[in-house]
Each structure stands twice: as C-alpha cells, then as structure tokens.
TORZA-576760 format. One line per 4 residues: their letters; for each residue x, y, z of C-alpha. Coordinates in Angstrom, 3 decimals. Example, Ala and Ser with C-alpha at 12.3 -4.5 7.8 and 13.67 -1.06 7.14 Angstrom:
<nodes>
as> 12.300/-4.500/7.800 | 13.670/-1.060/7.140
</nodes>
This chain:
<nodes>
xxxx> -125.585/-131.918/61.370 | -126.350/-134.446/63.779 | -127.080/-132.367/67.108 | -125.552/-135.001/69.658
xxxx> -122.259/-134.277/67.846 | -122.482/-130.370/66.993 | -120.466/-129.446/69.600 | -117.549/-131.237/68.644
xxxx> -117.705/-129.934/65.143 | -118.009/-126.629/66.303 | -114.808/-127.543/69.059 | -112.786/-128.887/66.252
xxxx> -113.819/-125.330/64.134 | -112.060/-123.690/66.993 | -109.441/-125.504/67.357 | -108.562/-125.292/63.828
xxxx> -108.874/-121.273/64.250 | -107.004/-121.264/66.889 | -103.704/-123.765/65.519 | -103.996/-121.554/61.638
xxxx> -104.026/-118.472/64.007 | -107.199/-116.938/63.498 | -107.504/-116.718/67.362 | -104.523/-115.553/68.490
xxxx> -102.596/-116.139/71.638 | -103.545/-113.962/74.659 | -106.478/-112.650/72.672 | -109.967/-113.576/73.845
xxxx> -112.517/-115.698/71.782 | -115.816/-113.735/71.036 | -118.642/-114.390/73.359 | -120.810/-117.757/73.758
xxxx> -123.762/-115.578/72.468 | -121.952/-114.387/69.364 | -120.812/-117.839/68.012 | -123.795/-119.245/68.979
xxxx> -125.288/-116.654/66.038 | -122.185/-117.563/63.866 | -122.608/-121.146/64.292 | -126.542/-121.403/64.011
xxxx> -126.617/-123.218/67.544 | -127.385/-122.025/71.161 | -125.112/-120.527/74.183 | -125.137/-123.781/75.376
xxxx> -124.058/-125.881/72.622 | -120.890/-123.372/72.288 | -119.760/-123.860/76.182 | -119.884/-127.655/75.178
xxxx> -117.482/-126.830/72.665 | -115.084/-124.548/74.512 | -115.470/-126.815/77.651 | -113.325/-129.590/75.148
xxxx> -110.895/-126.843/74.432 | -110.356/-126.070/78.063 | -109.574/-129.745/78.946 | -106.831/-129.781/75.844
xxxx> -105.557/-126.332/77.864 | -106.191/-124.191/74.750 | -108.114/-121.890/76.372 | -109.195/-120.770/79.987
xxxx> -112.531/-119.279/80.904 | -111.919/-116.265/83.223 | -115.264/-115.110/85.287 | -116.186/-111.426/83.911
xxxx> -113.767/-111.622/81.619 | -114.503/-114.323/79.209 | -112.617/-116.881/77.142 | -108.534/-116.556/76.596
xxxx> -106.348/-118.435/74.163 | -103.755/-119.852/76.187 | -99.978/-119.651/74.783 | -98.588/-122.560/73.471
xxxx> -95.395/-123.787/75.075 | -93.102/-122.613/72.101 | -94.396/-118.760/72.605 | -94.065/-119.031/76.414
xxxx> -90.376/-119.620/75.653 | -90.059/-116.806/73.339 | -91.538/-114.090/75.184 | -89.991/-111.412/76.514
xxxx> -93.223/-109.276/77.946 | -93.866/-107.956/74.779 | -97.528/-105.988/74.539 | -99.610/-107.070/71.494
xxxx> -101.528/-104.639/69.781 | -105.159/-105.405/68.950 | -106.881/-104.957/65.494 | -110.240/-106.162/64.100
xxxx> -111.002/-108.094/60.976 | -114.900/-108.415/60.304 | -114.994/-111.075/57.404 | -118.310/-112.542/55.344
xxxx> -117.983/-116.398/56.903 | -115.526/-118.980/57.649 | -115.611/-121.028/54.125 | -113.124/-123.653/53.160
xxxx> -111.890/-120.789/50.500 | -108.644/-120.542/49.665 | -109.208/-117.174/49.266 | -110.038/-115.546/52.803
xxxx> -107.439/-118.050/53.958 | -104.674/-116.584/52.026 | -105.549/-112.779/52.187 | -105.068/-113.624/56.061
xxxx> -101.952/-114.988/55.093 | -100.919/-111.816/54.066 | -101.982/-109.695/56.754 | -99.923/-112.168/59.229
xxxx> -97.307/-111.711/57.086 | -96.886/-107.984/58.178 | -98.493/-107.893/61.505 | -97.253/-110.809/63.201
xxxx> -93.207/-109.460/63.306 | -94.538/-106.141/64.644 | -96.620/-107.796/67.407 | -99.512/-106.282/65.927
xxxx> -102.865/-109.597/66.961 | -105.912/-109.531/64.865 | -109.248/-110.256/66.516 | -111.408/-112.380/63.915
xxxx> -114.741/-112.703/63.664 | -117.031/-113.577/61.170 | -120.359/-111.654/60.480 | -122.308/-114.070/57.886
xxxx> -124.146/-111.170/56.112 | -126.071/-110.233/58.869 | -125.319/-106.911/60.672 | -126.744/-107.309/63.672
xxxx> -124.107/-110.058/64.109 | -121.752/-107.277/62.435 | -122.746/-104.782/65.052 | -122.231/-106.740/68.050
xxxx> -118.539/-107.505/66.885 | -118.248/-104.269/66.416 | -119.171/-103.772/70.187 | -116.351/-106.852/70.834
xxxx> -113.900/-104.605/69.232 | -114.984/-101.558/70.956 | -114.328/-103.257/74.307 | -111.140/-104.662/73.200
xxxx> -110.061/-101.470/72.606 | -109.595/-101.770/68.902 | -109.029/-98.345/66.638 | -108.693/-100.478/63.384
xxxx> -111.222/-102.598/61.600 | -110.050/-104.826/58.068 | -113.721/-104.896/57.343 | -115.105/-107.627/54.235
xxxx> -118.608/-105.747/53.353 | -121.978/-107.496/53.235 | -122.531/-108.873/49.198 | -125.954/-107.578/48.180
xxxx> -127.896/-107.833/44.982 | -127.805/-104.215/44.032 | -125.577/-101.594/44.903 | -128.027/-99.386/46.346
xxxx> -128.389/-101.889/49.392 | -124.910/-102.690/49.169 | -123.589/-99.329/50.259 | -126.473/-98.435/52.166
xxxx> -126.197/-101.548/54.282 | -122.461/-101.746/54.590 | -122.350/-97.656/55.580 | -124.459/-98.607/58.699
xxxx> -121.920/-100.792/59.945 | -118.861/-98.362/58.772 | -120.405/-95.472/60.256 | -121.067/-97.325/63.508
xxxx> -116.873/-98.221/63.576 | -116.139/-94.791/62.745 | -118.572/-93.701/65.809 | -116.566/-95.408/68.362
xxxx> -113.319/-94.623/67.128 | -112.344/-97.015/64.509 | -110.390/-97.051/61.212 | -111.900/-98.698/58.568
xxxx> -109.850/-100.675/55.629 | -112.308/-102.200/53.427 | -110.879/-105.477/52.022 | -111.769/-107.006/48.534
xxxx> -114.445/-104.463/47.491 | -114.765/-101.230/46.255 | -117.627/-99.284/47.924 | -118.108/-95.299/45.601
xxxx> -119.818/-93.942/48.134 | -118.420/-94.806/51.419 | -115.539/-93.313/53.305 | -112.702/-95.248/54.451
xxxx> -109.498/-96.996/53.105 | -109.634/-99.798/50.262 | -107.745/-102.536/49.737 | -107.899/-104.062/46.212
xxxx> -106.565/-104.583/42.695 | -109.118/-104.098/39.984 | -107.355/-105.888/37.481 | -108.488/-103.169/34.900
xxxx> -105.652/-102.675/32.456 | -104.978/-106.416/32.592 | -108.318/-107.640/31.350 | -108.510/-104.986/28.979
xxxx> -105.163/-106.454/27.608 | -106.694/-110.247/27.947 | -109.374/-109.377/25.836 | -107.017/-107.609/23.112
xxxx> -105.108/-111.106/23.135 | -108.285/-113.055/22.327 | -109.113/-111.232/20.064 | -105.650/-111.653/18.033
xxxx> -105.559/-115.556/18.284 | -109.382/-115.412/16.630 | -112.020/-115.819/19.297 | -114.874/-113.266/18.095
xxxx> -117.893/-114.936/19.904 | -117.389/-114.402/23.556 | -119.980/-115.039/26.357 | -118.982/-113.071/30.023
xxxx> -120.432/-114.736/33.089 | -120.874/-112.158/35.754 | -122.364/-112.022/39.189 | -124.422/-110.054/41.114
xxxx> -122.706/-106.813/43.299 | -119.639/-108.241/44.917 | -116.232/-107.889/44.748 | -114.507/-106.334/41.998
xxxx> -116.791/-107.342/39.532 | -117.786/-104.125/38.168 | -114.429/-103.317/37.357 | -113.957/-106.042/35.289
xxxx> -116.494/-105.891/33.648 | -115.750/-102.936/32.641 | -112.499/-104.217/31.305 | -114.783/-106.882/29.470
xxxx> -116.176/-104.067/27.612 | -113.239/-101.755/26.760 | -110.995/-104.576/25.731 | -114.126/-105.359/22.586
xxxx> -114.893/-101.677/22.745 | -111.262/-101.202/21.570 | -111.829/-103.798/18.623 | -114.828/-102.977/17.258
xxxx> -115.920/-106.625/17.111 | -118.927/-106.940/18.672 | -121.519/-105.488/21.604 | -120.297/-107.573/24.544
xxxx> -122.544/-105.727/26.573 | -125.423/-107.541/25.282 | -123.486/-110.802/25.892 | -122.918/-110.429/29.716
xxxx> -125.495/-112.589/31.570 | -125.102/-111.945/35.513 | -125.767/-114.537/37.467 | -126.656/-114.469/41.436
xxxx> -123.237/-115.647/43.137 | -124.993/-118.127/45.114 | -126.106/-119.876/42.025 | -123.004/-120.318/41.564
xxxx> -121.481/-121.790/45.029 | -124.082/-124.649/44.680 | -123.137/-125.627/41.622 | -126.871/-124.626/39.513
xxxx> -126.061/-126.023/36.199 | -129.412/-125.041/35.080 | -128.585/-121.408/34.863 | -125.543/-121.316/33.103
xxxx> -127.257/-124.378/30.635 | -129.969/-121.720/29.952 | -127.723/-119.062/29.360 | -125.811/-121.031/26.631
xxxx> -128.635/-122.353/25.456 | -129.186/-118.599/24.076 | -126.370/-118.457/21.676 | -125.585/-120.032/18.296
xxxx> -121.901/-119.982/18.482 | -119.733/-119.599/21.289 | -115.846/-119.690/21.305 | -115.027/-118.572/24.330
xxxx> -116.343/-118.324/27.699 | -115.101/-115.164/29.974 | -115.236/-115.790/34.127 | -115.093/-112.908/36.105
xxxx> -113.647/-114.825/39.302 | -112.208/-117.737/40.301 | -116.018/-119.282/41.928 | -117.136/-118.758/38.131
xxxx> -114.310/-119.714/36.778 | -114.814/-122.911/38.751 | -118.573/-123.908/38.132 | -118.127/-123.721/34.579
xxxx> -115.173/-125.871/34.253 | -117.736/-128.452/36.322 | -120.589/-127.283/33.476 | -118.946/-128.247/30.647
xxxx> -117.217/-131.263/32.378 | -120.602/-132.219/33.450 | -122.759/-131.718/30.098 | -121.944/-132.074/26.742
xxxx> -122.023/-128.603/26.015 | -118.872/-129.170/23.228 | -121.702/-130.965/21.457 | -122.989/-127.768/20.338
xxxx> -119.607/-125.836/20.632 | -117.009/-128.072/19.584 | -114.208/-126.033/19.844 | -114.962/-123.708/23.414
xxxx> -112.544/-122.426/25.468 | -112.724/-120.448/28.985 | -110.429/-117.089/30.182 | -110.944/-114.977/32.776
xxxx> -109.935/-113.647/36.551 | -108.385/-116.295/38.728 | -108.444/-115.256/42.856 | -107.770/-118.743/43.913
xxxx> -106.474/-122.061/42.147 | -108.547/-124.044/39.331 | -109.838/-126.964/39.180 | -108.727/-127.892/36.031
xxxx> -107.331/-125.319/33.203 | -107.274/-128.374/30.092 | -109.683/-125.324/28.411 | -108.393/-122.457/29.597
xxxx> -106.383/-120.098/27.254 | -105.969/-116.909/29.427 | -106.361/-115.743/32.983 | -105.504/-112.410/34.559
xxxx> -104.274/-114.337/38.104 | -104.598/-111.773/41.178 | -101.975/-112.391/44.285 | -104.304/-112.736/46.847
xxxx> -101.383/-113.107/49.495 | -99.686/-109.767/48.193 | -103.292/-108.228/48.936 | -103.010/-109.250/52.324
xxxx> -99.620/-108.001/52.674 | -100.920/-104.737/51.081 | -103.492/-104.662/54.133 | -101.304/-105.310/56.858
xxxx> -98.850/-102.233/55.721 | -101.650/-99.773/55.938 | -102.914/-101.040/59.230 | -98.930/-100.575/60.720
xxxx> -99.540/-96.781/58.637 | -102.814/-96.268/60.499 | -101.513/-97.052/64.074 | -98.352/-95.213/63.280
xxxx> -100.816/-92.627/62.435 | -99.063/-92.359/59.101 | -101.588/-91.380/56.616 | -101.525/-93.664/53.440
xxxx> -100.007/-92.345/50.113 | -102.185/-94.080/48.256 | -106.225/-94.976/48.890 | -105.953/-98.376/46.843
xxxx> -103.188/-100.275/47.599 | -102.510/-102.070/44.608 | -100.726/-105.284/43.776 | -99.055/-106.581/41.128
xxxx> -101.035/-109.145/38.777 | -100.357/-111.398/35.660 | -101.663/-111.951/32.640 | -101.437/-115.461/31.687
xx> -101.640/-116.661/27.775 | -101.615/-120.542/27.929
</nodes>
C-alpha cells in the first residue's frame, strides 16, 4: 500500500465500520495505539485517518477520553435518553468475508432493539493485541465478551493459547461466549452448529446415487472442522465402503485463502479414481471450484463432482451435488439471545446454541 495514501484507506476502513455499524453510535473507537497494531501502521498514520473522520463530523476526539462516534442526525431524532449497554466482540480480522459480516448480522439482529451496543475489535491472531482489547473492554465497563479464538495448527496450542486470553476476561469480570469454535477444554459458553447428523446423512446420500471414491479436503484446527470430519467418517463408517480416514488430506487453511493450487494438485495427483470431492467449509469449498476451473483435472477424472459444508455463498455450484448449508445469520441471532440471558443473568438452558441447517441434494 502506497504510504502517502494509507491513511485514507485506513479512514475509509472506518468509515465503512462505522456506516455497517461495527462502531456504534456513542461508543468510542479503540485507541490510536491499538489500530495502529491492527492496521500494521503507526499512531500517527491512524490520527491522519480519524482527523478525516472528524472533519466529515463522524467522530469527535475528547482530551482523556478518546475518540466518540458521533450520532447521525436520524438517531438524534429518535432518542429519547435511552442508556446503551456495552458488550465486547473480539473477532480474528476484518476480511471481506461474508461470513463474520453476517454472524454480526445476527447479533444486531437481537441486540440492537434492546439497546444492547457491541464494542468491536479485531485481534489478528495475536494476543497481545487480544489482551489490550481486553483492557479496552475492561475500561468500558464490559461484563460480556463474543470472543472468535485464535486458529492454530494443533489443538494443543489452540486451547492453550486461547485459555490465556479467556482466563484473562474471566479475571476482570467478563462472560465469555465463544463464537464459531468449539474449544474441549475451556470454560465458557459456545456458540455453534456442528452440522454432525447432517453430514452423516450427506454422506449416506452419496453413497446411494453411486459415488464410492471420495477424497475429504480438511484444514488444519479451526472451526468446526473436527466435527465434520467426524461426520465424514461415520457417514462411510455406516456403509462399509471404504477407509475414508486414509482419504482425508488436511491442508493448512492459509493454503487455502491464497489460492495454492499446488497442494490440492498434489493431493489429487495421489489417487487413481476420484468421484467426488468432499469440502469441509465454504473457503475449501471455494478454492477447489477455482482448482478444477483452473486445471484440467476432469482430464484424469472425467466425471468429478464436489459436496460438502457451505458457511457462506459459492462461487459457482455447476459441480456440486450436495451441501449441508449452515445459517450463519441464525448463529448470530443464537449469540445475541444468550448475551440478553447473560446480562439478564439468566443462565442458558442449553451450552450450544444450535441452529437449524439444510441438507441440500442438487
């Protein structure tokens, strides 16, 4: 990124955050120090930025307090002296994902009518960044954290990683609802649906209509991913077709994001016949529709076709034959109903909130 310029990328960023509502009115942007770390620029670079925002009277810098989103004109109408009610949400990164987008969706779906205002921040794998928005919260008086976990590449460093950062929340006073992973080990509330029975079923189907040799792209510990593939295997398991297990190949999720053909080219390369190609999520899914648009993998497998677990829309589904399609909106919703059970100081009836999902045979 051109550096004479960065700031009004990172001003527009804002401003986008602040018009989708992921700064909301009244609430205060984190400091110049912390999106400085999130935006891999300096302190100064960042008061560049907001100094654009104050001029369009977005915001308004307050000595020793810090930076405010201003009201628009439309909510200065509408309120009535309402007080807001402050949560956190700690997610991975701001992406262009449909995904995170959605899921937030969802929360504002449930929160918003209730005058309930998240704070979001982003902590980009790194918990030090983690741990000073943790401090943020702390100072904003926050008692509930929706919390997206650091992705590792084994689970040992997943949950020992992650339970620094939960324990540190739960130190100062904080609720923690863990958001799109399941984390064993660690205490605290989770929010996802696994999918299980659903791509157990999937498999059953494929099976009927004649596909019997299957490849499963997987990733490395994120996400539900360890559920399904344990649906992977039952589903065969159930059949007593074949030893899927040896046909899983797990694949670093980055290697996926940027699009490395290579890998998944080697990984074919492997088999003699393949008739169907099982995605465990919707960033899979994705990267091989581009592989086999890309190559002329139907060269050596005329006749493949892809299935799998969709979070967010495809990018093309011409080979696609089943997908078990997860509601990413309804998972928000499913968040934002046990934050209004935490502050009500309801205790949850259930510790996964589950949410209804579809199995689709094309």
């Amino acid at each position: 990124m051109n550096n004479g310029y960065k700031y009004k990328r990172i001003a527009e960023s804002l401003r986008q955050r602040i018009k989708n509502g992921g700064y909301q009115e009244e609430s205060l942007l984190p400091t110049s120090k912390l999106l400085a770390k999130e935006y891999k620029t300096t302190p100064v670079t960042i008061d560049r930025a907001i100094g654009i925002l104050v001029q369009e009277s977005l915001v308004a810098r307050t000595p020793g307090v810090g930076t405010t989103v201003l009201k628009s004109s439309k909510s200065r109408s509408e309120d009535h002296g309402s007080k807001h009610e402050l949560i956190g949400v700690l997610l991975q990164a701001q992406t262009d994902s449909r995904y995170w987008e959605r899921l937030l969706e969802g929360v504002q779906d449930v929160l918003r009518p209730v005058g309930i205002v998240p704070i979001i921040a982003y902590h980009n794998q790194k918990a030090e960044i983690a741990l000073d928005y943790v401090q943020m919260f702390k100072e904003q008086d926050v008692s509930v954290v929706l919390f997206a976990p650091f992705d590792r590449p084994d689970s040992e460093q997943y949950e020992r990683d992650n339970a620094v950062i939960i324990e540190t929340m739960h130190a100062n006073g904080m609720q923690v609802i863990m958001i799109d992973r399941y984390l064993e080990s660690v205490p605290g509330h989770f929010v996802s649906e696994y999918c299980y029975a659903y791509g157990r079923k999937m498999i059953q189907t494929l099976i009927e209509a004649g596909y019997e040799q299957p490849v499963c792209f997987s990733t490395d510990y994120v996400s539900v991913i360890g559920a399904r593939e344990q649906s992977i295997l039952d589903g065969f398991k159930d059949t007593k077709t074949i030893d899927i297990s040896q046909r899983i190949s797990r694949i670093p999720l980055l290697d996926y994001q940027e699009n490395r053909y290579e890998k998944i080219l080697q990984v074919l390369d492997e088999y003699d016949e393949v008739d169907i190609i099982i995605c465990l999520n919707s960033r899979i899914f994705n990267t091989l529709i581009y592989t086999l648009a890309k190559y002329d993998v139907r060269k050596k497998f005329k006749n493949i076709k892809l299935s799998g677990f969709v979070d967010i829309e495809l990018i093309d589904m011409e080979h696609v034959v089943a997908y078990v399609e997860q509601p990413v909106r309804e998972m928000g919703k499913a968040a934002g109903r046990m934050v209004c059970a935490l502050l009500s100081e309801q205790v949850p009836e259930y510790r996964h909130a589950l949410v209804p999902c579809e199995l689709r045979i094309l």
